[in-house]
N, C-alpha and C positions, 0 to 999 in steps of 0.2 A: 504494500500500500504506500509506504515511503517514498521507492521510485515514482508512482504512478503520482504525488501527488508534485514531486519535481519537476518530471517531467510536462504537467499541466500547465504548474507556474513558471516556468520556461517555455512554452509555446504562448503563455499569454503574455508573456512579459516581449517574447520577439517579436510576435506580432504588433502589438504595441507600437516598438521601437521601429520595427517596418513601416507601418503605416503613417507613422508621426513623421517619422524622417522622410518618406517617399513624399506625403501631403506638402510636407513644405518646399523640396527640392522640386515639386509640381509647381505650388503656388509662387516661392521667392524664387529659385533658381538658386538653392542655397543650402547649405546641409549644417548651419548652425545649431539648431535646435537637436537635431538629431547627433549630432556631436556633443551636446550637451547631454545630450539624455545619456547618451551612453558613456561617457565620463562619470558621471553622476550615481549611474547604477554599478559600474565598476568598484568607484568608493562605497559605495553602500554595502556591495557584497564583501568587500574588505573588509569593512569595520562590523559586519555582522561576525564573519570569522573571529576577528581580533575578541572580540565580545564571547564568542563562543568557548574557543579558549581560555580563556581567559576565566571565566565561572568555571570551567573544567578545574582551575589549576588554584582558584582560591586569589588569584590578583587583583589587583585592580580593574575595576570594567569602565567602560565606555559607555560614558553617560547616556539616558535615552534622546536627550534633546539631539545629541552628538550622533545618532541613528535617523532620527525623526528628518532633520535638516535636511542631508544629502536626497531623502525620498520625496519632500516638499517641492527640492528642485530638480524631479526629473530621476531622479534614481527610484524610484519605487519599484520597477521590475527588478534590477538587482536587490534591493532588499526582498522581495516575494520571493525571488527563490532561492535567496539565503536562508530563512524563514524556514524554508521547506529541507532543503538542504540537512541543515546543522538542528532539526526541531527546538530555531531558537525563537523564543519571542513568539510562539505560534499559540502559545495556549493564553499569555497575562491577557484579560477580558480588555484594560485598561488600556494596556501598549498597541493592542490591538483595532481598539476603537480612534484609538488618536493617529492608528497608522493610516486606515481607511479615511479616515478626514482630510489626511497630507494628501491621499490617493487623489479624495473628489474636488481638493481646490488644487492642484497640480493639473489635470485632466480640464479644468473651468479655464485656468489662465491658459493652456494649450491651447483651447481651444477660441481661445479671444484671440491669441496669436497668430492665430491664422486669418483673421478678418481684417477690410485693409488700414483700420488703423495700427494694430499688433503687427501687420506687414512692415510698417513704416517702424515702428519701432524692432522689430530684426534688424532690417536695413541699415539702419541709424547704427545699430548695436555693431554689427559687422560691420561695417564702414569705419569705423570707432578701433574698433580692436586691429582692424588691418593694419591701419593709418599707425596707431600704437606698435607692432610687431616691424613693420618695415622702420618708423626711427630707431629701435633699439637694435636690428640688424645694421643700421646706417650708423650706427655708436659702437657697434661693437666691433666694426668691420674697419 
C-alpha cells in the first residue's frame, strides 16, 4: 500500500508540474514558474528527508513553518510525496490541515498567474532577474 500511495503522489504531483509548466510556457513563452515549482519541490523533498531523519535519530528537527514555506511556494508536490515517501507528517491532523491550505492558496495564486495581469507580472519578474544574472556575469567576468 506504501508504494501505491507514492507512486499516486508522484503522478499527481508531475502532472501538476507538467501542466503548470506546459500552461505557462503556452501562455508567457516562459518556463519560470515551472522552474520555480520544481526548485521549490526539490527543497521541500529535502527538508522533509532532513526532518525524517532527523526524528529517526533524536536531533534536532526542522521547524514546521520551515516545511510549510517551500510548499506555499510551489513545492507542494515534492513535499506530497515526501509525505508518502518517508510516512512523515502524513498522519498530525494539524500539519496536515495547514499543508492543504499552503496547497489551495499556492494553486489560487497559480492560477491568477496565468491571467494577463499575473502574465505581466512573470514578465516583469523574469525581465528582472535576467537583467540581475547578466550584470553579475558582466562583474564577475
Amino acid at each position: 500500500m506504501g508504494n501505491g500511495r507514492i507512486l499516486l503522489a508522484a503522478i499527481i504531483g508531475g502532472f501538476f508540474l507538467a501542466l503548470v509548466g506546459g500552461t505557462e510556457y503556452y501562455i508567457n513563452r516562459s518556463a519560470l514558474i515551472g522552474i520555480v515549482y520544481l526548485a521549490a519541490s526539490l527543497l521541500s523533498f529535502a527538508l522533509y528527508a532532513r526532518d525524517k531523519q532527523a526524528a529517526m535519530r533524536g536531533k534536532w528537527r526542522v521547524p514546521e513553518a520551515n516545511l510549510h514555506l517551500p510548499a506555499l511556494l510551489g513545492g507542494w508536490p515534492g513535499a506530497m510525496v515526501a509525505q508518502q515517501a518517508w510516512r512523515h507528517k502524513s498522519k498530525k491532523r494539524e500539519f496536515r490541515t495547514l499543508f492543504w491550505t499552503t496547497v489551495a492558496i499556492n494553486c489560487a495564486a497559480t492560477a491568477w498567474l496565468m491571467t494577463p495581469r499575473g502574465i505581466l507580472v512573470v514578465k516583469t519578474a523574469e525581465t528582472t532577474l535576467l537583467h540581475w544574472m547578466h550584470q553579475i556575469l558582466q562583474w564577475s567576468g
